[in-house]
Every structure is written in C-alpha cells, then in structure tokens.
Biopython code that builds the backbone (N, CA, C, O; Angstrom):
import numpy as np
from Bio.PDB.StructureBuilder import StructureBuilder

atoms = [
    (1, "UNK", "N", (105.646, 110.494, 95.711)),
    (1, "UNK", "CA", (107.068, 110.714, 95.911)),
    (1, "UNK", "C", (107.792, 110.475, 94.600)),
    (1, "UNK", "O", (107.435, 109.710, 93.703)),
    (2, "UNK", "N", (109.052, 111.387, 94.638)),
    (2, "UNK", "CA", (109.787, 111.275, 92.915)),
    (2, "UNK", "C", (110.593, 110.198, 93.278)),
    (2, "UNK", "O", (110.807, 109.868, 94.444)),
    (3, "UNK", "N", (111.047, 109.640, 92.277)),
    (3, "UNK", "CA", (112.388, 108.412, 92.470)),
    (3, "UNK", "C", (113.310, 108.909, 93.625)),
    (3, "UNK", "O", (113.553, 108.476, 94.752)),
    (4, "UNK", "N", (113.759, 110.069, 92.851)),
    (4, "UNK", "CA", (115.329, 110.435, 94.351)),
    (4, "UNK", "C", (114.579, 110.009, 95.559)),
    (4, "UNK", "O", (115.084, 109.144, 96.275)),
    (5, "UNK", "N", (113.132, 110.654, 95.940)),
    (5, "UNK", "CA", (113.223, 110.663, 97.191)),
    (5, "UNK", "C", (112.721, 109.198, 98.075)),
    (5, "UNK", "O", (112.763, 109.080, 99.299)),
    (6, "UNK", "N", (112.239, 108.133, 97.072)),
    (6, "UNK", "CA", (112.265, 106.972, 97.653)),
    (6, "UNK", "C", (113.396, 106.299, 97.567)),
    (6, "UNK", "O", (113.441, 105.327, 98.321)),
    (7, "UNK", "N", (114.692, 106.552, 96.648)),
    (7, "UNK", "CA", (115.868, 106.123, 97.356)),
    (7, "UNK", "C", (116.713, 107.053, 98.106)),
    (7, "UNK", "O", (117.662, 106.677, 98.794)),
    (8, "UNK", "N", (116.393, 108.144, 97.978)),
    (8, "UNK", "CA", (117.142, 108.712, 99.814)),
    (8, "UNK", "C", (116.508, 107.565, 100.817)),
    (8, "UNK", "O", (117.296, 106.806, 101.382)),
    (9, "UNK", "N", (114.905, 107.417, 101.071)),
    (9, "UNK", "CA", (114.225, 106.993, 102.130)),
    (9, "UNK", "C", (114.815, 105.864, 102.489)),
    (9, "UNK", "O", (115.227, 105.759, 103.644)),
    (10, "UNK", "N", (114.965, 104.800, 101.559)),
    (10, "UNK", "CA", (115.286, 103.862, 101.247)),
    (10, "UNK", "C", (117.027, 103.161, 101.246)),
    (10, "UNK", "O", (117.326, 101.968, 101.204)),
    (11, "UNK", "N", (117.817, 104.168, 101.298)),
    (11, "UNK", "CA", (118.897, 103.821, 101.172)),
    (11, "UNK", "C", (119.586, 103.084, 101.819)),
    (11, "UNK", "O", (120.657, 102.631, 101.414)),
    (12, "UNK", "N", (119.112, 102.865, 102.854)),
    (12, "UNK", "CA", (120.089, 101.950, 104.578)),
    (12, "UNK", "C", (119.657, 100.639, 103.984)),
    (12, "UNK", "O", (120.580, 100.059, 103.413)),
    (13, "UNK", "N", (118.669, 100.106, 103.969)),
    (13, "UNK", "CA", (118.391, 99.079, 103.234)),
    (13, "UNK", "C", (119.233, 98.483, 101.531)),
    (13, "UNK", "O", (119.176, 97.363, 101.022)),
    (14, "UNK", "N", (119.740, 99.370, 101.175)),
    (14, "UNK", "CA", (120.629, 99.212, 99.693)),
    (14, "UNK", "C", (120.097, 99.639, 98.551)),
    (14, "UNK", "O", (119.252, 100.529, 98.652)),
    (15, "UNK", "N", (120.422, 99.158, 97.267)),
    (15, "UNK", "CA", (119.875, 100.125, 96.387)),
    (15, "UNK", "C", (118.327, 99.406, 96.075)),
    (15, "UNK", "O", (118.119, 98.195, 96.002)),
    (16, "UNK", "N", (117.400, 100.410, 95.929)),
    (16, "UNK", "CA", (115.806, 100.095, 94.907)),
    (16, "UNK", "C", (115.799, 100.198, 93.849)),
    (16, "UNK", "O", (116.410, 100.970, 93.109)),
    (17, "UNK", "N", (114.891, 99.190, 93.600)),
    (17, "UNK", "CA", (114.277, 98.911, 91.973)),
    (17, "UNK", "C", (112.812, 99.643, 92.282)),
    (17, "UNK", "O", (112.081, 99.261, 93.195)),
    (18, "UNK", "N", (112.542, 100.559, 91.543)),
    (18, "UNK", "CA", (111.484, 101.192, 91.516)),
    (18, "UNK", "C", (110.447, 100.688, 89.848)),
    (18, "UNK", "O", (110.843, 100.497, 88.698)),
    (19, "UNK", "N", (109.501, 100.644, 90.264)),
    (19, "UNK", "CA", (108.566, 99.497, 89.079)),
    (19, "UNK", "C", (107.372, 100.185, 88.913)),
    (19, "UNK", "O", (106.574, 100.239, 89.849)),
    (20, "UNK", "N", (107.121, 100.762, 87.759)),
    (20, "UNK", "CA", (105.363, 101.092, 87.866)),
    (20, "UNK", "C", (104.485, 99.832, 87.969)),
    (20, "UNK", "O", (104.564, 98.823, 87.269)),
    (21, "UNK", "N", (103.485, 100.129, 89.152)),
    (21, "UNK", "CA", (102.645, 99.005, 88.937)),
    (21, "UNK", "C", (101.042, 99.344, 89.658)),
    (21, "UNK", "O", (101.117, 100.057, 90.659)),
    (22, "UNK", "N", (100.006, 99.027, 89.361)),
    (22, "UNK", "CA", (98.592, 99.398, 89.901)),
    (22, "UNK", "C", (98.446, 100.589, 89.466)),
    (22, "UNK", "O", (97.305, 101.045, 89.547)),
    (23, "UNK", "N", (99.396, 101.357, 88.947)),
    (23, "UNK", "CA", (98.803, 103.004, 88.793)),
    (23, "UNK", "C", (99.611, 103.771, 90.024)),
    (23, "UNK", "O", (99.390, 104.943, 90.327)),
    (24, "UNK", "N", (100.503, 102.986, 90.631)),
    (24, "UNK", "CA", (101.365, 103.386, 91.555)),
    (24, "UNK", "C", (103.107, 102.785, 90.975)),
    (24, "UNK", "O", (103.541, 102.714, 89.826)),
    (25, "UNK", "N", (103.681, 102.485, 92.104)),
    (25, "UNK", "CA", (104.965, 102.061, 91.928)),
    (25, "UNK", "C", (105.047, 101.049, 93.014)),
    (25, "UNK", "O", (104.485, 101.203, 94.099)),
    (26, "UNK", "N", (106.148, 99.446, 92.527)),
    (26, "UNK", "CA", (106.347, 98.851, 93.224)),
    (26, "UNK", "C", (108.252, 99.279, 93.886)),
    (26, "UNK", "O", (109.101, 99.820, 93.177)),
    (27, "UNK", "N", (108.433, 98.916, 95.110)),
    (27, "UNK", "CA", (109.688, 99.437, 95.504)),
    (27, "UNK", "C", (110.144, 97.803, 96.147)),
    (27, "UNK", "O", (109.738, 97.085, 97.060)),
    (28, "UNK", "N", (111.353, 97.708, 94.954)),
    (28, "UNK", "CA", (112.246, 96.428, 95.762)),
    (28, "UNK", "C", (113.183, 96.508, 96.349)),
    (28, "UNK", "O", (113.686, 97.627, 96.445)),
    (29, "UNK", "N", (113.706, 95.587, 96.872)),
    (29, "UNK", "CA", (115.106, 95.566, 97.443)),
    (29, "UNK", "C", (115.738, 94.055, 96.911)),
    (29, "UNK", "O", (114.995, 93.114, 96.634)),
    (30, "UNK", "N", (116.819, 94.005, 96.844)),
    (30, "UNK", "CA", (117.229, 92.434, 96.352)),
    (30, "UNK", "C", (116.116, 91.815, 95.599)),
    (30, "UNK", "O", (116.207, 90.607, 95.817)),
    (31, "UNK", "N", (115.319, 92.000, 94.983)),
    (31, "UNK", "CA", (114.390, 91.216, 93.808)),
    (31, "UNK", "C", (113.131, 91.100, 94.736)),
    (31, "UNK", "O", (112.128, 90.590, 94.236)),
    (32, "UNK", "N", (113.076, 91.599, 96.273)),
    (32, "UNK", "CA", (111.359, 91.306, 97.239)),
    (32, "UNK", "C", (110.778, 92.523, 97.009)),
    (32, "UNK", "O", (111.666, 93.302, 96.660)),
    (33, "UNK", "N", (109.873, 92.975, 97.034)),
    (33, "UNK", "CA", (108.714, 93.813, 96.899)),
    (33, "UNK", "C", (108.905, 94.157, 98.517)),
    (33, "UNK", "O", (108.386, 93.392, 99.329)),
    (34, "UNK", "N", (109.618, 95.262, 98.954)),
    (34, "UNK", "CA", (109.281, 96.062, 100.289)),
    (34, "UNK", "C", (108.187, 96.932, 100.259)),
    (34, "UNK", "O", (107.702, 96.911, 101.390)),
    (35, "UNK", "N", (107.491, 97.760, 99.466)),
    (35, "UNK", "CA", (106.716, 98.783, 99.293)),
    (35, "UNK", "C", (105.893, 99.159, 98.426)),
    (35, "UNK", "O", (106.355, 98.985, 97.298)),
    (36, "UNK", "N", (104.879, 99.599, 98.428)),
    (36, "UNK", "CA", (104.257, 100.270, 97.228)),
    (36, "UNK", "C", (104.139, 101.852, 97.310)),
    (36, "UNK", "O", (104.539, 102.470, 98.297)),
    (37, "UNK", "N", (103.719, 102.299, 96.504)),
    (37, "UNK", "CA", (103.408, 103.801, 96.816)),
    (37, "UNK", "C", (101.895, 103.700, 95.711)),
    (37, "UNK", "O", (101.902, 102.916, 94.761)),
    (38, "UNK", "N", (101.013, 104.347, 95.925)),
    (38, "UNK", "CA", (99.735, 103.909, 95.409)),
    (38, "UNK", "C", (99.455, 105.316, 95.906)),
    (38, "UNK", "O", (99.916, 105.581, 97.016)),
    (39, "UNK", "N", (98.690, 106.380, 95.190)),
    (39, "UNK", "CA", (98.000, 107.813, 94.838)),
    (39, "UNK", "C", (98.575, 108.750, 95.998)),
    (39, "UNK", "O", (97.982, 109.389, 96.867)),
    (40, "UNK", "N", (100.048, 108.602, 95.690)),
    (40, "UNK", "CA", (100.839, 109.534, 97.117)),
    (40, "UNK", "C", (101.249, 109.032, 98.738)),
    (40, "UNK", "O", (101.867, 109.493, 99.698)),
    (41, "UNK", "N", (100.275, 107.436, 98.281)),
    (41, "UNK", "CA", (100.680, 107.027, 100.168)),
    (41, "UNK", "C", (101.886, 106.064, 99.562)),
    (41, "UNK", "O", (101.805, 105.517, 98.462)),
    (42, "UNK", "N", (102.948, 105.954, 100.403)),
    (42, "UNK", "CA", (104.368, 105.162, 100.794)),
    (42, "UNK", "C", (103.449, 104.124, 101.950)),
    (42, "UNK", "O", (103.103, 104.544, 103.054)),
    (43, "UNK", "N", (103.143, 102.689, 101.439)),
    (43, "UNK", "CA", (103.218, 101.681, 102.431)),
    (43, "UNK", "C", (104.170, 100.754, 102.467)),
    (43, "UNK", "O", (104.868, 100.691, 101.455)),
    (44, "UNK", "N", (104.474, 99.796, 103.588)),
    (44, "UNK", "CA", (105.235, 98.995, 103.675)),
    (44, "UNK", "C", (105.195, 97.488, 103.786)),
    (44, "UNK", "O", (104.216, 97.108, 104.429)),
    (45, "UNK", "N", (105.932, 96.579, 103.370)),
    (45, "UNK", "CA", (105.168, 95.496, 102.859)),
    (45, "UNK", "C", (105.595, 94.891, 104.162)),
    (45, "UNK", "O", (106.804, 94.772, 104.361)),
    (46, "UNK", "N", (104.466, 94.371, 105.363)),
    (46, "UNK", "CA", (104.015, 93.822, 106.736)),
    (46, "UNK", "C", (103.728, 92.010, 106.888)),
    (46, "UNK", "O", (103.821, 91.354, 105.850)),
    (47, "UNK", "N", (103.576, 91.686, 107.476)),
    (47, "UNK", "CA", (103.077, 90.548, 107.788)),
    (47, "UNK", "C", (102.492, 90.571, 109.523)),
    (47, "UNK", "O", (102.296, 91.648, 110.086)),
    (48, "UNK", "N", (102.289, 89.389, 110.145)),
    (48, "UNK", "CA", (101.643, 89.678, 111.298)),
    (48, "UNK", "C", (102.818, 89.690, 112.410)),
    (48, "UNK", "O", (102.413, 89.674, 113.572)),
    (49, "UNK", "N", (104.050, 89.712, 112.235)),
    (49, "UNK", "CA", (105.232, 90.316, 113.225)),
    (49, "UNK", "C", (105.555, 91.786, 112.724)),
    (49, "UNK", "O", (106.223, 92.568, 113.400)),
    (50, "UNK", "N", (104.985, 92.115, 111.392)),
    (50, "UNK", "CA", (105.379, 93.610, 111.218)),
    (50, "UNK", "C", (105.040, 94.218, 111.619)),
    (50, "UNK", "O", (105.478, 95.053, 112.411)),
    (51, "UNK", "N", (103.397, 93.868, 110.899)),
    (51, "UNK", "CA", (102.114, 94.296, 110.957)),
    (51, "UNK", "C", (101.627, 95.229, 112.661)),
    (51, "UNK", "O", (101.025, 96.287, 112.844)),
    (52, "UNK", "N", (102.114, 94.421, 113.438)),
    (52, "UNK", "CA", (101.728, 94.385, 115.165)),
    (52, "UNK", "C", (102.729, 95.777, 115.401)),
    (52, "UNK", "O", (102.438, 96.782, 116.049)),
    (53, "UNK", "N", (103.982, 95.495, 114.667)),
    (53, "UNK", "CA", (104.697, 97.272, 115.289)),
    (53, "UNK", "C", (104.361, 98.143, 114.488)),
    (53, "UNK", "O", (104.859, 99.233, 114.773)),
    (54, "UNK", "N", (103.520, 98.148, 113.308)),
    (54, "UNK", "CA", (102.956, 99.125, 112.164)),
    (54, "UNK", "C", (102.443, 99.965, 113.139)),
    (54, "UNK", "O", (102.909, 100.975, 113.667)),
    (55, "UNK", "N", (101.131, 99.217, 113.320)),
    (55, "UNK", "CA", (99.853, 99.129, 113.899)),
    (55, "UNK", "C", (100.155, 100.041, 115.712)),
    (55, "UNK", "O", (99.564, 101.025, 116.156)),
    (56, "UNK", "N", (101.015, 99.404, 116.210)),
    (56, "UNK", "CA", (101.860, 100.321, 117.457)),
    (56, "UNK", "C", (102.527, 101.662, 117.233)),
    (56, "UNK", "O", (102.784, 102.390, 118.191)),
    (57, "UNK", "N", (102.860, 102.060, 115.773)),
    (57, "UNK", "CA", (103.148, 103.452, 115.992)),
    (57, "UNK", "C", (102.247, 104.106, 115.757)),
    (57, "UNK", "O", (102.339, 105.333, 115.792)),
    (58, "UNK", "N", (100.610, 103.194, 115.314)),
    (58, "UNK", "CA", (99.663, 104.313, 114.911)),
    (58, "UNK", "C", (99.410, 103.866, 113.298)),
    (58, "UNK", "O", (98.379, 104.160, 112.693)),
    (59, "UNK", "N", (100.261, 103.287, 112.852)),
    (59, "UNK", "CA", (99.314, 103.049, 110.972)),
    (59, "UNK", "C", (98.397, 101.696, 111.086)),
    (59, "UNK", "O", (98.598, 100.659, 111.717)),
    (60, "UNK", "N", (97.622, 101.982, 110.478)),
    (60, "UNK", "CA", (96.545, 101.006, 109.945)),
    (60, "UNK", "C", (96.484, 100.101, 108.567)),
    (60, "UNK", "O", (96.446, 100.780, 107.541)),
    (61, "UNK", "N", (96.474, 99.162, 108.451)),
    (61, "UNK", "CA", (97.050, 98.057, 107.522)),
    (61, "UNK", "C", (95.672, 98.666, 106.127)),
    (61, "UNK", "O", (94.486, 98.966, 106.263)),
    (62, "UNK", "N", (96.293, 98.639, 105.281)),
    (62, "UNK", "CA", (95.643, 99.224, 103.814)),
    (62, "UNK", "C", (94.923, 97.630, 103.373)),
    (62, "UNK", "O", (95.443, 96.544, 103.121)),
    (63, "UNK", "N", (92.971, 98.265, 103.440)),
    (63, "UNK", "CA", (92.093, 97.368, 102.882)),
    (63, "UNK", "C", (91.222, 98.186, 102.106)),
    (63, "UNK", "O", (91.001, 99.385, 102.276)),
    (64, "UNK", "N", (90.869, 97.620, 101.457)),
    (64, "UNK", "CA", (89.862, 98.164, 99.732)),
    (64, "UNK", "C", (88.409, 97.394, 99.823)),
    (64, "UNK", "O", (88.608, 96.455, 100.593)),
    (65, "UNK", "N", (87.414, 97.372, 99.505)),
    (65, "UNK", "CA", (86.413, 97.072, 99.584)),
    (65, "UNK", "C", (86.202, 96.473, 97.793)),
    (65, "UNK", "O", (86.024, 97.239, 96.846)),
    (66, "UNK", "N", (86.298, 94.627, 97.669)),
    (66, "UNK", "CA", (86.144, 94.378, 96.589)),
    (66, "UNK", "C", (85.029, 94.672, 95.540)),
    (66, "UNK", "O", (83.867, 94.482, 95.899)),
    (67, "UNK", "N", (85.293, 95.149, 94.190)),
    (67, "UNK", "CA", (83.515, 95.258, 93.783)),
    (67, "UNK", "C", (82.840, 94.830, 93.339)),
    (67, "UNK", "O", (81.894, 95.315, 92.719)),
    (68, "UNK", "N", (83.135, 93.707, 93.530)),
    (68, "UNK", "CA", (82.130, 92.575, 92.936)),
    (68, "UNK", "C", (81.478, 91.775, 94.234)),
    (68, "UNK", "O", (80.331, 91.328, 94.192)),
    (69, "UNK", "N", (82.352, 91.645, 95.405)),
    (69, "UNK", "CA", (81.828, 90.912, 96.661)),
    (69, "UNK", "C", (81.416, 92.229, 97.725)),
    (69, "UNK", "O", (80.853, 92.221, 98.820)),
    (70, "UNK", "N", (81.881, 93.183, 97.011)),
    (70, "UNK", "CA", (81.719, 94.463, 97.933)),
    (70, "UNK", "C", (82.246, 93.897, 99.804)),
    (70, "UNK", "O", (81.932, 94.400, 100.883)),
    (71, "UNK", "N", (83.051, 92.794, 99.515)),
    (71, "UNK", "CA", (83.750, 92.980, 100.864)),
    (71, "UNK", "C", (84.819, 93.317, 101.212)),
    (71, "UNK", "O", (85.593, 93.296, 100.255)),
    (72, "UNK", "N", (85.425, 93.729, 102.410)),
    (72, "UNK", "CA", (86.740, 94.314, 102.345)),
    (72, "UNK", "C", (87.793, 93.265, 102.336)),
    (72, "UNK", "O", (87.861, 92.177, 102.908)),
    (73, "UNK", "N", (88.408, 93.747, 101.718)),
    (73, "UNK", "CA", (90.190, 93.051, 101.491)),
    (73, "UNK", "C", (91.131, 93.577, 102.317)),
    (73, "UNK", "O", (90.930, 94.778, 102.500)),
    (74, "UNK", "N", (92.200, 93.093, 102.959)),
    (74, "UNK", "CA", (93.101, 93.765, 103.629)),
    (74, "UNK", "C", (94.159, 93.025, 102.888)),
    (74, "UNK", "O", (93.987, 91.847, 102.575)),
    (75, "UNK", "N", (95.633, 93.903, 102.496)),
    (75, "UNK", "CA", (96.663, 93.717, 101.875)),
    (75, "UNK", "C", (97.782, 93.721, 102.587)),
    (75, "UNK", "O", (97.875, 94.572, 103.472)),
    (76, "UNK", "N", (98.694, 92.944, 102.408)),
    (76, "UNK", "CA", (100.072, 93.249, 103.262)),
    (76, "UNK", "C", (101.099, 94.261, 103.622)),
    (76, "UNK", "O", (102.315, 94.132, 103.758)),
    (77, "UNK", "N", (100.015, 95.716, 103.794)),
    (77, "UNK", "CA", (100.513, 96.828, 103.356)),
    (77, "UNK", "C", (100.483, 97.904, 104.438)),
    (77, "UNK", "O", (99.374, 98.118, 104.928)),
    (78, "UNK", "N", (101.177, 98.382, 104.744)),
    (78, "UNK", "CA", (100.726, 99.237, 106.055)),
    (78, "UNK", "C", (101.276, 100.960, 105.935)),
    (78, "UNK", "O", (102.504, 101.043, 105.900)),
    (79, "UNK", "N", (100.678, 102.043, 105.883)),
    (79, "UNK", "CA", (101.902, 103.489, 105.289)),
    (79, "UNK", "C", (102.939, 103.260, 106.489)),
    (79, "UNK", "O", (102.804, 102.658, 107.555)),
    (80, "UNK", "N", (104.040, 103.967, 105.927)),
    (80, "UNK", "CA", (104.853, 104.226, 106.479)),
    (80, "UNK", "C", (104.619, 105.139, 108.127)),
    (80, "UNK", "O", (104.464, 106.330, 107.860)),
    (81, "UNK", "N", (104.587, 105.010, 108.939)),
    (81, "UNK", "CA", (104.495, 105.972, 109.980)),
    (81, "UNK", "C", (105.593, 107.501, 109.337)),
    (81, "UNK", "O", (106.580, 107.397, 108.609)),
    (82, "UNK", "N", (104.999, 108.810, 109.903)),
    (82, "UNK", "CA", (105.490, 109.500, 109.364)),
    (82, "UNK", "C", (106.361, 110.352, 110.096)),
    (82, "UNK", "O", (106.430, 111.555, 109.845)),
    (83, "UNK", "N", (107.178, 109.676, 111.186)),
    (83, "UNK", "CA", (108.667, 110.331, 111.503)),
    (83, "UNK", "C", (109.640, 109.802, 110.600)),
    (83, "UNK", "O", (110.759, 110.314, 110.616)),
    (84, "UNK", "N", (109.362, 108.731, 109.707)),
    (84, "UNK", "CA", (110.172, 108.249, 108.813)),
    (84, "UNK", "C", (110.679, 109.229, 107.925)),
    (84, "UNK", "O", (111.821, 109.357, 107.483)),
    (85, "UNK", "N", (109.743, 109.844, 107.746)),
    (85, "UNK", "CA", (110.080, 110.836, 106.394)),
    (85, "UNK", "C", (111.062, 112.713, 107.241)),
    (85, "UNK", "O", (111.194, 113.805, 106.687)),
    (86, "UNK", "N", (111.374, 112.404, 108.230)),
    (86, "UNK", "CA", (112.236, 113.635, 109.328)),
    (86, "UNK", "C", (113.283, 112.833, 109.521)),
    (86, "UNK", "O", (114.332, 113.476, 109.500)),
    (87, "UNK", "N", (113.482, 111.256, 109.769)),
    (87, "UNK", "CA", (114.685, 111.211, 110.789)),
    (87, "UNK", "C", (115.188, 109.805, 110.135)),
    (87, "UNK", "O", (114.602, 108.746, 110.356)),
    (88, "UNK", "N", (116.246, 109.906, 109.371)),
    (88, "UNK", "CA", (117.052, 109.172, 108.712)),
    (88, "UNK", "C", (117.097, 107.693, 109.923)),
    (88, "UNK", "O", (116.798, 106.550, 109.575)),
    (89, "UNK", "N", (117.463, 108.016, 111.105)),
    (89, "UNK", "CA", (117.240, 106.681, 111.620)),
    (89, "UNK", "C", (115.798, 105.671, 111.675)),
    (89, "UNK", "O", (115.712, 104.477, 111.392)),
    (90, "UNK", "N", (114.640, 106.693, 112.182)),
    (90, "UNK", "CA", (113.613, 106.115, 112.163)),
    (90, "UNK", "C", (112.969, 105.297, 110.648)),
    (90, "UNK", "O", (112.263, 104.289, 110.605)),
    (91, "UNK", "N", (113.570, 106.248, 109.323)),
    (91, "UNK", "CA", (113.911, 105.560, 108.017)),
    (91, "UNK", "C", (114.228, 104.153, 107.535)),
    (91, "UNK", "O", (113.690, 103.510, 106.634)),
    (92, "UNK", "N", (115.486, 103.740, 108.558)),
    (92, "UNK", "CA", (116.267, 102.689, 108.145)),
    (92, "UNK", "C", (115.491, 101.891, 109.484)),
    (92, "UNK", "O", (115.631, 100.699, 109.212)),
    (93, "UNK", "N", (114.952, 101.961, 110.431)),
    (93, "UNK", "CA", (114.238, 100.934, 111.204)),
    (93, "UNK", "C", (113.218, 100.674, 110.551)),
    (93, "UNK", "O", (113.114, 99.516, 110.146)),
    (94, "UNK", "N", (112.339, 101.464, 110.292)),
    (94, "UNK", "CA", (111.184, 101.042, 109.409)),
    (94, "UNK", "C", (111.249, 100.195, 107.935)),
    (94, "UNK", "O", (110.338, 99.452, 107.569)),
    (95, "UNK", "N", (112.439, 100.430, 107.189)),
    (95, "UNK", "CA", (112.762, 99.773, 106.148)),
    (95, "UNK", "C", (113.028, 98.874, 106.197)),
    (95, "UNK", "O", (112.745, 98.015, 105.362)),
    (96, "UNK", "N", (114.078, 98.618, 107.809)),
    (96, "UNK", "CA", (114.026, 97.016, 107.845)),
    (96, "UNK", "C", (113.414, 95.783, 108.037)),
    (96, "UNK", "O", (113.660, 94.615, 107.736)),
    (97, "UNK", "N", (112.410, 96.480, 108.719)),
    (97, "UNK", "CA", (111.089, 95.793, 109.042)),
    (97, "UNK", "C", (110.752, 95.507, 108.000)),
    (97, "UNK", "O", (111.028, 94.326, 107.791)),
    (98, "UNK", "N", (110.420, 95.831, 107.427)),
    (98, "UNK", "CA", (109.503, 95.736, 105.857)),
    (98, "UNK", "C", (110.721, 95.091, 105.133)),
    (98, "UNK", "O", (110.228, 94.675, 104.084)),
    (99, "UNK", "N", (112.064, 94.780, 105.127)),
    (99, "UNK", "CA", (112.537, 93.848, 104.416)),
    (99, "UNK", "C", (112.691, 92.640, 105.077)),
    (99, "UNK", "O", (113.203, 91.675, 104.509)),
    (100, "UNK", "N", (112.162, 92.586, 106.617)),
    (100, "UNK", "CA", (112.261, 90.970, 106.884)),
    (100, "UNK", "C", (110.842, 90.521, 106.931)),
    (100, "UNK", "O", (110.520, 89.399, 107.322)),
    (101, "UNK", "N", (110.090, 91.332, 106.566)),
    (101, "UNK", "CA", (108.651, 91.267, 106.539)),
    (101, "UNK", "C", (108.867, 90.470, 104.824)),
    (101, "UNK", "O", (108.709, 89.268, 104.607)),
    (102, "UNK", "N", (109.126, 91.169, 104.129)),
    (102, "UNK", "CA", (109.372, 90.657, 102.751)),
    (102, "UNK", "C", (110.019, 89.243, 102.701)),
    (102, "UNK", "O", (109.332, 88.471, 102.033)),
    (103, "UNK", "N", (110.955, 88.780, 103.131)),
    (103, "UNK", "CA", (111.841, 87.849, 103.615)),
    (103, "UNK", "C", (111.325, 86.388, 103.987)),
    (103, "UNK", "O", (111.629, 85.209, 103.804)),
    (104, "UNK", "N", (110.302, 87.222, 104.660)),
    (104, "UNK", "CA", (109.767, 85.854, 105.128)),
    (104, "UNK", "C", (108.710, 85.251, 104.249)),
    (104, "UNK", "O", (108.460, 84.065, 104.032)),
    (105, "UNK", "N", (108.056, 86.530, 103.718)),
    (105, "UNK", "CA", (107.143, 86.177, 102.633)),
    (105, "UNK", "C", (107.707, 85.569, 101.355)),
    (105, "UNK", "O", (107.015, 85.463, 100.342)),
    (106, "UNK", "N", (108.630, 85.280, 101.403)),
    (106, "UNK", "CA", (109.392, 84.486, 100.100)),
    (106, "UNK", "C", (108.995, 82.509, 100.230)),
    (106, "UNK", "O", (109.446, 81.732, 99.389)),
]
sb = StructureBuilder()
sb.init_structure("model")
sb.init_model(0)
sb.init_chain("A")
sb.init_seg("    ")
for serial, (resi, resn, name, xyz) in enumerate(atoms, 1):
    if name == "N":
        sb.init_residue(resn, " ", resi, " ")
    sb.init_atom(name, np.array(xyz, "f"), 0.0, 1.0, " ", f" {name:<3s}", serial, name[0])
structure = sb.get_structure()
C-alpha cells in the first residue's frame, strides 16, 4: 500500500506516522505502533482481547518459523480482515481495535 492509502485507511483513528522498518513499514498513531505492512500484507497490532475478534472475522495471527531454532514464532500481528479496505466504517472499527490493542501494550 502507498502512504495516501494507509492514511485514508487509517484516518478515524487520527493522523499516522508511517516508518520504514523490516523491509516493510511501521504505522503509528500517537507515538504506539498500530500496524505493520510487511511484502503487501496490512496487519494489525492485537493482543489476546484483539487477537480473539481478529481471529472471529477469519484472520490468523502472523508467525514465522525462526532459523536458527527452526521454531515458530507468533507476533502481535494479525492482517487486517478485508471488508476494511470497501467500507470506511468497518475501517475505523478495526483501527480501533488495534489502537487499544496498542494501548495496552504500553
């Protein structure tokens, strides 16, 4: 995704700081890390009250397989479900999640 269009997505939530980071981009809000975007996927930054309504519309929490322990990792990261990206409301519910998800992780 280009800048504009992660702050259209993003906008109900207030303005983003968009950050290169991993070879992706980090997406803030008020100075927390809500998001990453990593090789075209938009995830959202979850915990285990997010995580549980991620997981209920259907996304699956983003894990990598370490290579040195070759075991899997799971990250606080979940994609965006993708009516987000059609319906400006479903947008700003999902964003908020992921900023009290962030919130708490402080």
């Amino acid at each position: 995704m280009d800048h504009d269009a992660i702050q259209d997505l993003f906008q109900s939530v207030g303005p983003v700081t968009i950050k290169r980071m991993f070879g992706g981009k980090g997406i803030y809000v008020d100075g927390m890390i809500i998001a990453v975007e990593l090789r075209g996927e938009l995830m959202l930054k979850g915990d285990k009250e997010a995580g549980a309504l991620y997981e209920a519309a259907g996304s699956k929490q983003w894990t990598y397989v370490h290579r040195k322990t070759n075991s899997p990792v799971s990250m606080p990261y979940w994609p965006i479900p993708s009516e987000a990206f059609d319906d400006p409301d479903e947008a700003e519910k999902w964003a908020r999640i992921a900023v009290g998800a962030a919130a708490r992780s402080k």
